[in-house]
N, C-alpha and C positions, 0 to 999 in steps of 0.2 A: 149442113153440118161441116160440109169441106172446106169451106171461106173462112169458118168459123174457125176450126183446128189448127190447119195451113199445114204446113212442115209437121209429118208423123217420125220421129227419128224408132223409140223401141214399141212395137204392141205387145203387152207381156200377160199371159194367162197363170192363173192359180185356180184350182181348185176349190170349190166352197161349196159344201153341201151338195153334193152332186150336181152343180152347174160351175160356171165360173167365171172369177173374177178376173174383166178383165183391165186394164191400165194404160192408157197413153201418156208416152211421156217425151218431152220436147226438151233440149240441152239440159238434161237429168232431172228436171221438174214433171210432175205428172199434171198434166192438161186436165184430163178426167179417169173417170172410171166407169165401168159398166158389168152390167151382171147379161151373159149371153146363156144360153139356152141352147142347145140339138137337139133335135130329131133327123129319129131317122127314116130314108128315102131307099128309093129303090139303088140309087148311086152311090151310096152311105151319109154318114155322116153331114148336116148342115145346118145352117144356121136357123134356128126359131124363134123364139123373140128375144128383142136386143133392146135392153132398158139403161139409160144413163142414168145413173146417181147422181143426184143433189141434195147433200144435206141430210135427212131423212127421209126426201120426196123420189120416186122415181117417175121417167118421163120416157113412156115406151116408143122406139122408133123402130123403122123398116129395117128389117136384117138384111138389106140389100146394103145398107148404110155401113156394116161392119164388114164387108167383103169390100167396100170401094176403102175404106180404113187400113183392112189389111196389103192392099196391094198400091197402098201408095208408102206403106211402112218401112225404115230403111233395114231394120233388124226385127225377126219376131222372137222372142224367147218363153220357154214353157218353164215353168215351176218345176225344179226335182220332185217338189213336196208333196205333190200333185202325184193322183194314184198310178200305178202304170195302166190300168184300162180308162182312167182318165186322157193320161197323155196319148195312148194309143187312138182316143176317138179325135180328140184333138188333132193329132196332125196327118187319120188319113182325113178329116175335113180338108184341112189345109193342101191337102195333096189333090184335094181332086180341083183346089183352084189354082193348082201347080206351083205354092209360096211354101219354101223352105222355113220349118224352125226349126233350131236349137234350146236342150233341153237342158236347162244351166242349174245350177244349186244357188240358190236365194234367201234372204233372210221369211223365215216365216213370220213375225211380226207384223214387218211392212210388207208382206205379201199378204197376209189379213185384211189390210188395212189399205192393198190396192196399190200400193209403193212398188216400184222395181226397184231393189237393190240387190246385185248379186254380190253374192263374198265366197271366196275363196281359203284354204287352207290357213294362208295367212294372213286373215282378216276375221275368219267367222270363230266367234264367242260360244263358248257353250255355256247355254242356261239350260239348269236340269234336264232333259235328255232333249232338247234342239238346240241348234246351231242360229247365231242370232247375228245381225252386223252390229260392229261398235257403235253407232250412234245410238241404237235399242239397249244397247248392255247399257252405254252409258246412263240412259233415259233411266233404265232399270236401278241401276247404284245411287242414282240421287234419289229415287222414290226409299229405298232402303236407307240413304243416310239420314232423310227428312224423317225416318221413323227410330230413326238410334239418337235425333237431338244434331246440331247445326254444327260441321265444321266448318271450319274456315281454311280460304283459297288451299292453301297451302296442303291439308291434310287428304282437300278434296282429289288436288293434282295427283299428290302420292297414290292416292287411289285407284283413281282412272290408270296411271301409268301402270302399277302394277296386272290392272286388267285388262290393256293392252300385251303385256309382256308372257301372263300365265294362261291369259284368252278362255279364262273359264270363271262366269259369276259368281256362284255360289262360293267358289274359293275364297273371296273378296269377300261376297258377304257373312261368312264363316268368322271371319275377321273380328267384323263389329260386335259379333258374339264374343268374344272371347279366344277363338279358338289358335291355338298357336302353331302355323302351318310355318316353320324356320323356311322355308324358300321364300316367303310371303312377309315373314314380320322380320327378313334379314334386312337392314338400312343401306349396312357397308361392312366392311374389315377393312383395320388399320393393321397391314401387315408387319411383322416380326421385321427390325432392320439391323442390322450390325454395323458399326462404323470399324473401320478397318486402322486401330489404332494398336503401334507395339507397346505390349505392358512393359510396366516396369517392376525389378523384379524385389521384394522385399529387404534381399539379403544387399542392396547395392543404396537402400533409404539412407540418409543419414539423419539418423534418428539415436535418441536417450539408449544405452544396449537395455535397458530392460523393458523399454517397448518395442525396439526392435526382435526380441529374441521374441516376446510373444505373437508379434505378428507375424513371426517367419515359421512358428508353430500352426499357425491358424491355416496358415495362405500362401503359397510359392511366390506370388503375382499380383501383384494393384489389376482394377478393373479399371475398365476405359476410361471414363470418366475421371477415377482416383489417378491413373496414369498423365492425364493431360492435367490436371491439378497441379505434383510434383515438377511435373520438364514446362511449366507455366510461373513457378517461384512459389511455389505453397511453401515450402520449409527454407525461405528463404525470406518470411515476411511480409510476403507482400500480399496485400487486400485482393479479394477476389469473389465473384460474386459465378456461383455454380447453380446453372441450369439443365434440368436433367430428369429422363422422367421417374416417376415412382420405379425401385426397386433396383436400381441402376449402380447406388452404392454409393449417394452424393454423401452420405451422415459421416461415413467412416474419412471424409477428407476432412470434416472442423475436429473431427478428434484426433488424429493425425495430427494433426498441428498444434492442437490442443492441449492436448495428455505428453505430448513433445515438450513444449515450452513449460508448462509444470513441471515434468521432471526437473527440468533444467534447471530453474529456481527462476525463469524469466516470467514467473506471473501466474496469476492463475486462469481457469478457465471458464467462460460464460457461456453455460448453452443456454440458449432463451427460449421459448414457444410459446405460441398463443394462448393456451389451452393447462387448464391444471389439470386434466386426466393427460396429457401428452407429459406433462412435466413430470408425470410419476410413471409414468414407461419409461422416457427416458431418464431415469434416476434410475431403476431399477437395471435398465441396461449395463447402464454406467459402474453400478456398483456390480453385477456380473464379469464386467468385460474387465475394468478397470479396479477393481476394491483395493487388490492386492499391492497396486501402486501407488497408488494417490488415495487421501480423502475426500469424499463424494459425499455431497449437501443439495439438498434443495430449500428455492425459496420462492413461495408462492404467495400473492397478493400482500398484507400487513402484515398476516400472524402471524406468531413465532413459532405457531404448531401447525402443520400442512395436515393434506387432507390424506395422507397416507401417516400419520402421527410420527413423521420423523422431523428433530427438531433444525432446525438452520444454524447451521455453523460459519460464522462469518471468515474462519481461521483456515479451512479447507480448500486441498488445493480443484476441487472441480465442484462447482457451483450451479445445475438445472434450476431454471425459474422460468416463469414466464415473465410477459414484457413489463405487468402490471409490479408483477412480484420487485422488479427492479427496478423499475422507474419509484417503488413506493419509495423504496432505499434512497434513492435521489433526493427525490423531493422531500424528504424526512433528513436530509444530512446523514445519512448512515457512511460508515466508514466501509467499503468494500474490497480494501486492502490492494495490493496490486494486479491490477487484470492484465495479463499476457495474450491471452486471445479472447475476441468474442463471437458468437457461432450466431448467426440471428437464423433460427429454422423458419418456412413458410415469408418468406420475405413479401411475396405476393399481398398479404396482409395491408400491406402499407395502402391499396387500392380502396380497402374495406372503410363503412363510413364511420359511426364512431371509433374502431380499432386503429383505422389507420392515421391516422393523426397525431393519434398516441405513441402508437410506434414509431413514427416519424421524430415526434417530438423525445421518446425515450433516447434513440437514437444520439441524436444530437446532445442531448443533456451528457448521455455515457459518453463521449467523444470528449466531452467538455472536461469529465470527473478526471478521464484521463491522463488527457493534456495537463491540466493543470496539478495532478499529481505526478508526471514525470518532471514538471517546473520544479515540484520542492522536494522530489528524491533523485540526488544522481544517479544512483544503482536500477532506476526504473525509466526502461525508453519507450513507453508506449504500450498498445495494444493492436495487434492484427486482425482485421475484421476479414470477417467468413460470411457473404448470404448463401442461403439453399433454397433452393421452389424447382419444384417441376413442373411449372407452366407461369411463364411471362410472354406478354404479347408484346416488348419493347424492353427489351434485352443490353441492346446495344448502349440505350438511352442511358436505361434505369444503371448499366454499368460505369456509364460515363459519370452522372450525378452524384455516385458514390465512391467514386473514384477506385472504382476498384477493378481488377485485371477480368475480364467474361471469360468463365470458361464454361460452355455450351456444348453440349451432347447431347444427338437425337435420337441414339440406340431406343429401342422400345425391343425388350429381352423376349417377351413372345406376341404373338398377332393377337387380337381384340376384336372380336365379332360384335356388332351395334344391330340393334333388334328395337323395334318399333312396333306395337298393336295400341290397340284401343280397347278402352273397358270405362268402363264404371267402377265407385268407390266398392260398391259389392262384390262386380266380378275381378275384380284385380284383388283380391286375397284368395281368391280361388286359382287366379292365373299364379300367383306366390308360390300358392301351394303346390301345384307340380310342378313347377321348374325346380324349386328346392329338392322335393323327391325325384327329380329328375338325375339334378346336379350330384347330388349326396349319394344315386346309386349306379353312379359311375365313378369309375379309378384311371387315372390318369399313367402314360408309361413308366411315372416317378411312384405311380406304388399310393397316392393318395386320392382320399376321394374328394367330390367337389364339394367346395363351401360355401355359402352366398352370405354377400352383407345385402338388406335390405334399407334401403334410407327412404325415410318418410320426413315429414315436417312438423310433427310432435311426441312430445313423451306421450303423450296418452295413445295416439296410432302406434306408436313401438309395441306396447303392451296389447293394443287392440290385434294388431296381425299375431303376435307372439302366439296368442293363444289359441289363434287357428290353425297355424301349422300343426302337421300331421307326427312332422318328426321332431327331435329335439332341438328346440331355439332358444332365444333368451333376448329380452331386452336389454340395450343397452344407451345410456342418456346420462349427461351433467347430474341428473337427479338422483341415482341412484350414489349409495355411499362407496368410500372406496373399495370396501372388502370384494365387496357381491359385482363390481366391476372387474376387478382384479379376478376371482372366480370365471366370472364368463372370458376372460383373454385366457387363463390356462385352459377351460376348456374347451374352448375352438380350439387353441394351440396344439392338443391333446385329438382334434377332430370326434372328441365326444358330442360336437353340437353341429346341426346342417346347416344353422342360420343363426344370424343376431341381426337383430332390428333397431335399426338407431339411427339418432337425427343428423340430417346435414350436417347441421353447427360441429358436429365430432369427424367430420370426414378427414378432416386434414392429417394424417401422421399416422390415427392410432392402427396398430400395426395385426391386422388379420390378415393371414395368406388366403385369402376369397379366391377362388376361380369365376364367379360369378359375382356378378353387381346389378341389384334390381333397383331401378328408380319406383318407388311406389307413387311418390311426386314430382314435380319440378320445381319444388319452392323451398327455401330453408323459412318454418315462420312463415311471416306474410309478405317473404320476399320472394320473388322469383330467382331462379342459380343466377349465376350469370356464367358466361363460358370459361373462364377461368374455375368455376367453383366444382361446374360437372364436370370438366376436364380432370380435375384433381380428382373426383369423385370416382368416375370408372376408371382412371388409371390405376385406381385397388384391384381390379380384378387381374389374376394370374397374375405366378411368380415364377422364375426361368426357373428354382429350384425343388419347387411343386408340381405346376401343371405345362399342359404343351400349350395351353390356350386360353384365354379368357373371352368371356363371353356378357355382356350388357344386356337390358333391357330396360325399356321407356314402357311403361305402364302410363299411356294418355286418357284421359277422360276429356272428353270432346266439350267443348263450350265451357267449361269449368275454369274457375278461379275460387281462391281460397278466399278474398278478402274484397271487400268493397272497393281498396283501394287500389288493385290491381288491373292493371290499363290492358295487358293481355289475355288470353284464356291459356290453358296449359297444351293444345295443342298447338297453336300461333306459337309459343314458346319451346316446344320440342324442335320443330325445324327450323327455330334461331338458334338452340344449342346443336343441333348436329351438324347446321353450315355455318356455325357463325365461324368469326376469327377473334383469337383469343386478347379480351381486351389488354389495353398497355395499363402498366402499373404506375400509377399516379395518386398524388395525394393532393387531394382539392377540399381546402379551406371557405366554409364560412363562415361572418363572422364570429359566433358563438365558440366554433372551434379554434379560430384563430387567439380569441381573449383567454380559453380553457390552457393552451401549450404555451404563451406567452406571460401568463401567471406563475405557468412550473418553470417556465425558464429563467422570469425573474426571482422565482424563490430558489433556485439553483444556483445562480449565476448574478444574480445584482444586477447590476449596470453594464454587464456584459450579454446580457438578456439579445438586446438587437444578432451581435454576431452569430446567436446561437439560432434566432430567426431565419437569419439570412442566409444558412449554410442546409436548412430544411428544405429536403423535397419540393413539397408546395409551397407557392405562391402566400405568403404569410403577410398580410396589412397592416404592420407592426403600431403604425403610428393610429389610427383608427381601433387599434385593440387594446392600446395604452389608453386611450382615451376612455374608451368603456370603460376600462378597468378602476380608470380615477374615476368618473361616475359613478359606479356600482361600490366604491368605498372598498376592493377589493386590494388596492395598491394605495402606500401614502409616497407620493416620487416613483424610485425605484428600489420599495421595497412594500413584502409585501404588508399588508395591516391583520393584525390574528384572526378575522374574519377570510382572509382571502388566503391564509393557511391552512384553515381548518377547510377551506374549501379544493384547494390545490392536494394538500394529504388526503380526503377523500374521493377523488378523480370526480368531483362535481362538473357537470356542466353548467354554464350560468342559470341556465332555466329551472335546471333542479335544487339547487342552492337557493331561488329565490321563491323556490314552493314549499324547502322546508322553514326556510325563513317567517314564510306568512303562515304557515299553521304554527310554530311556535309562538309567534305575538298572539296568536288568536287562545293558545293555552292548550293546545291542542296535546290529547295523552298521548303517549309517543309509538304506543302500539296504532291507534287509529289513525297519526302522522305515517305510521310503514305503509299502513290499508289506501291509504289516502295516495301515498305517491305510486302503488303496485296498481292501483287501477288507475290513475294518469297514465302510466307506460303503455298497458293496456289499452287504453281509450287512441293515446299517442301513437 
């Protein structure tokens, strides 16, 4: 057996059933193992049968054979695990053949199982009351994660790391249950920063005096951001595109400017936004802050009645719409009398895929309306463009293409705690539900208590968590009508309610002072965020004038996707949003959308149509999109044909223009033509 062996580096004993296990092991691999035996002698302790293990077979050899083992061994070590009249028999054996061991602390696992591995303080794992080494724990976490469902690399890493760093299993596995151990499902903090900017002071604006006298009522001081604004050329005309995060005070620099130049008689003012529930906050802001000085109108998509039943004043000096609502005016020749400034909110937008094209394309059209109305009114020079977003990943870019001055601020007014666990669709209304009772039964040092917005990916899960919550919530979605929308912003505002539940798609703008922000998904729809969407998303949480802190949470279900067509699962997708970098803002055309904004520009614009191409964002294939357009009978030259009007006034894309097209020839009743296109989106 000693030719066989060669080089003994550790012999290491464990206890097992009252004999013991014992191990050789050679540059940290185990050679073999064997099960030894004592009796005892008149000299004590010694060795009596000595069996090597094979497999399930053993193969008894001379116990003389384990004394020539131990005394060619370069270290012996005993098992802590191991009884103390175990170890005590143990090494007076050893002593009466004069070989020293040491009694080390070892994984019991692989001391089961005949492995040397010793671990130390900072190395050994607790699993339920023993001490294990990390390759066992690990072993242990993937048999646990194979029974919670398949994550991937990514969540697996996180994993491990964490149980390397808290060095106790069950903590981990606690985890996959549900359970919310905040040392454990903390990600990160993005800490509180200040930039070190001298404000400027109200009384020194030179502003209209009746909007100055209000704002020097309000406010001693412009905020940072408002600050670099002004000493940057805000009230001096010049274009400027403000990056900044949520709650930072970018809104009040286009009204500023805005409600300025109206007083003045220099034009009126366009606030735009994505969104017809944002367009009716800000209207209502508008007509708070501002009523007493100006006339205040919105104007949302065609109608001439909004979804807040106030009617559209074309005559008014301040004008809330969203992009649709003014691009309709456009492309319908509407008179919008003289714009003095325009505020484009969420500029980000422009990245988005049907959205942003449009905006891109609105954009320019207004630029166009402009222009070409300061050509035939001397008394009118223009219009000063404002963008706002608090998150562009090409800033510099997106300022340069729009020619307008960057003014960038990275203050973030309180720190932001990022939280990670795992669940399932079940146990994440349960994980909802105490964080909300959590959040709601604390008060923050400003005297309030915490609030949570929950975002999921549909109306129907708004309403399905709504109703499990413990304390008072409310749904909130596009779906519901204005009033009962309007209702749940007073009463959050009011902090009558712990939570509101509502989809992605509304995350941009609408204005709830949340201390907290739960993802219940990762997906707006059957899309996944993308890092600009969730960035916008949990920057809702905490406000410098409510709480000291805001707090996130990523509610993952491991291997899950919402839709067939989705290429990642929602954990792959949590740790692209927490490391990613926040995409640049671009607007990429193809063809369909290139022929959809090159139709509005030629029914805008004529035969000025190219210029209005060529000064857009993206990459526009002007000459390839004329051409469709002469095929699809949509343009006759350059101009449009009543078909490709009625398609341009309806913000048709070609594909759906040519779907209602063929259920109409086919005679189709016009209710079963709505059914017919709602389940193509559907399908699409």
């Amino acid at each position: 057996m000693s030719r066989q062996v060669g080089r003994v580096e550790t012999l290491f004993f464990h206890e097992r059933d009252g004999d013991f296990l014992v191990a050789v092991t050679r540059d940290g691999e185990r050679v073999f193992r064997a099960i030894l035996e004592l009796k005892e002698t008149d000299a004590g302790p010694r060795p009596g049968r000595f069996r090597i293990q094979r497999g399930s077979s053993e193969e008894p050899r001379d116990p003389d054979q384990f004394v020539e083992l131990a005394r060619r061994a370069e270290r012996i070590r005993i098992s802590q695990q191991t009884s103390p009249a175990g170890r005590e028999r143990v090494q007076e054996m050893l002593d009466g053949y004069q070989l020293e061991a040491l009694t080390v602390r070892t994984c019991r696992y692989c001391a089961s199982e005949g492995r040397y591995s010793p671990i130390t303080d900072d190395t050994a794992i607790k699993a339920d009351r023993d001490y294990i080494c990390p390759d066992c724990a690990k072993r242990e976490l993937d048999t646990e994660l194979a029974y919670a469902g398949g994550l991937t690399g990514a969540a697996e890493d996180r994993l491990e790391d964490l149980l390397l760093e808290v060095q106790d299993l069950d903590r981990i596995t606690n985890l996959l249950q549900g359970e919310l151990d905040p040392d454990l499902t903390k990600f990160d903090e993005i800490g509180a920063t200040v930039d070190d900017v001298n404000p400027v002071e109200t009384a020194d604006l030179d502003l209209h005096p009746k909007l100055k006298n209000q704002l020097t009522n309000r406010f001693e001081t412009l905020l940072p951001v408002q600050s670099l604004s002004v000493r940057n050329g805000l009230l001096d005309g010049d274009d400027q595109l403000v990056v900044s995060a949520t709650a930072t005070g970018k809104t009040l620099v286009g009204e500023i400017a805005g409600i300025d130049r109206a007083l003045k008689g220099e034009g009126k003012l366009l606030f735009l936004v994505p969104l017809v529930a944002l367009a009716n906050q800000k209207q209502e802001n508008f007509e708070e802050r501002y009523g007493d000085l100006v006339d205040v109108t919105i104007r949302v998509g065609g109608s001439r009645v909004t979804d807040s039943g106030a009617r559209f004043d074309p005559s008014a000096d301040v004008v809330v719409g969203t992009y649709e609502g003014i691009d309709h005016a456009l492309r319908t020749g509407k008179d919008l009398g003289d714009v003095g400034t325009v505020v484009i909110d969420e500029i980000h937008t422009l990245k988005e895929g049907e959205r942003g094209h449009r905006l891109d394309g609105m954009i320019s059209r207004l630029k166009h309306y402009c222009e070409d109305r300061a050509k035939r009114s001397s008394g009118y020079g223009g219009a000063q463009w404002i963008y706002l977003s608090a998150t562009v990943g090409n800033p510099e870019w997106l300022a340069k293409n729009l020619r307008a001055t960057l003014i960038e601020f990275e203050e973030r007014p309180v720190p932001i705690e990022r939280h990670l666990t795992f669940a399932d669709a079940q146990e994440k209304t349960r994980i909802e539900n105490r964080l909300v009772r959590r959040a709601f039964d604390s008060k923050s040092s400003k005297g309030y208590r915490g609030q949570t917005i929950i975002f999921t990916n549909s109306r129907r899960r708004c309403h399905e968590i709504s109703r499990k919550l413990e304390y008072d919530s409310a749904p909130y979605h596009a779906g519901l009508d204005y009033g009962r929308r309007k209702r749940v912003e007073r009463q959050f505002g009011n902090q009558d309610l712990a939570a509101v539940v509502t989809t992605a798609a509304l995350a941009a703008g609408v204005d709830f002072p949340a201390s907290q922000v739960i993802f219940d998904t990762l997906a707006m729809g059957i899309e996944w965020l993308s890092v600009q969407e969730f960035e916008q998303m949990l920057g809702r949480a905490g406000r410098p004038d409510y709480h000291d802190q805001g707090v996130v949470y990523l509610l993952v279900e491991p291997d899950c996707s919402y839709h067939n067509s989705m290429e990642m699962t929602e954990d792959e997708v949590a740790f692209k949003l927490l490391k990613g970098e926040m995409e640049d803002v671009r607007t990429v055309y193809d063809l369909s959308a290139a022929a959809e904004e090159t139709l509005a520009n030629i029914t805008v614009a004529g035969k000025g149509a190219k210029r209005l191409n060529d000064r857009m964002l993206g990459d526009v294939p002007t000459t390839q999109a004329v051409g469709k357009l002469l095929e699809w009978d949509f343009i006759d030259g350059l101009e449009p044909t009543p078909l490709g009007r009625a398609v341009t006034r309806h913000f048709l894309a070609p594909d759906d223009a040519f779907a209602i097209l063929d259920c109409i020839r086919r005679g189709m009743d016009p209710y079963d033509l709505v059914a017919e296109l709602e389940l193509r989106d559907e399908e699409g």
